[in-house]
N, C-alpha and C positions, 0 to 999 in steps of 0.2 A: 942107693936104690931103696935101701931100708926107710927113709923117709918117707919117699913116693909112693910107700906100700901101707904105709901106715896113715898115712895125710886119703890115702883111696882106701882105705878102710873107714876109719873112720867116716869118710862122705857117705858111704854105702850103709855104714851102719845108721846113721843119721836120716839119711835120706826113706833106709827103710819102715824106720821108726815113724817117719812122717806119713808114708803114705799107707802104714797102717791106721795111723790116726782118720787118716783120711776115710779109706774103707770101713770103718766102725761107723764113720757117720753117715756113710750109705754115700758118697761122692768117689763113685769107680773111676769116672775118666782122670779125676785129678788125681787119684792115686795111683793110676799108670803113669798121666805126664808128670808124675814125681822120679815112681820106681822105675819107670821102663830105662830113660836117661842114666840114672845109675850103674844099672847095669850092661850098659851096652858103654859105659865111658870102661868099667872094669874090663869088660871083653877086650873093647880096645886096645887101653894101656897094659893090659898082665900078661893077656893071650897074644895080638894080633902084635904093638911092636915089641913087649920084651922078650918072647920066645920064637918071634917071626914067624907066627901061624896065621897065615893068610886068610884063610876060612873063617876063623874067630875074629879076625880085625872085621869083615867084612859083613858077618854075623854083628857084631856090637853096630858098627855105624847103622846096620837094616834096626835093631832095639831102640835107638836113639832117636831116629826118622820117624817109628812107630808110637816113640813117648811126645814127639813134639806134634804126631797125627791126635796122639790123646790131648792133649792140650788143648789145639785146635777144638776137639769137640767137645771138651767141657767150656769152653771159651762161650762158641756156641751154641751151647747149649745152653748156659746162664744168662748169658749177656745180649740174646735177643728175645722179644716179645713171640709170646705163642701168638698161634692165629686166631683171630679174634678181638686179642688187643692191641692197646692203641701205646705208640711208644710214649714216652713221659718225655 
């Protein structure tokens, strides 16, 4: 288990690094749908199955759902035409 804990640290720490990266450059959605994911994978696996806290497993997957809601709207946010313009 000592690996799995280290292999989720590690992501967490990396993952957090990025989506501060992210937020410095003024792009909030992508640095939820970075961080939120992160952190709802650690609730998961530390909280929900290795101590079998129900509420925490259930807590992470609601963080995970709401980083892939961030995604989504930085997705669309970038990647459609404001109105007015014409798509390329």
């Amino acid at each position: 288990m000592r690996i799995a804990m280290a292999v989720m640290t590690v992501l967490f720490v990396l993952s957090s690094a990025s989506a501060i990266n992210f937020a410095l450059k003024g792009r909030w959605w992508t640095a939820g749908g970075v961080f939120l994911p992160s952190v709802g994978l650690v609730a998961i696996l530390f909280g929900g199955v290795e101590r079998q806290n129900t509420p925490l497993f259930w807590l992470g997957c609601l963080l995970v759902v709401a980083g892939f809601g961030a995604e989504a709207a930085d997705h669309w946010r970038t990647r459609t035409p404001a109105k007015g313009q014409k798509a390329r």
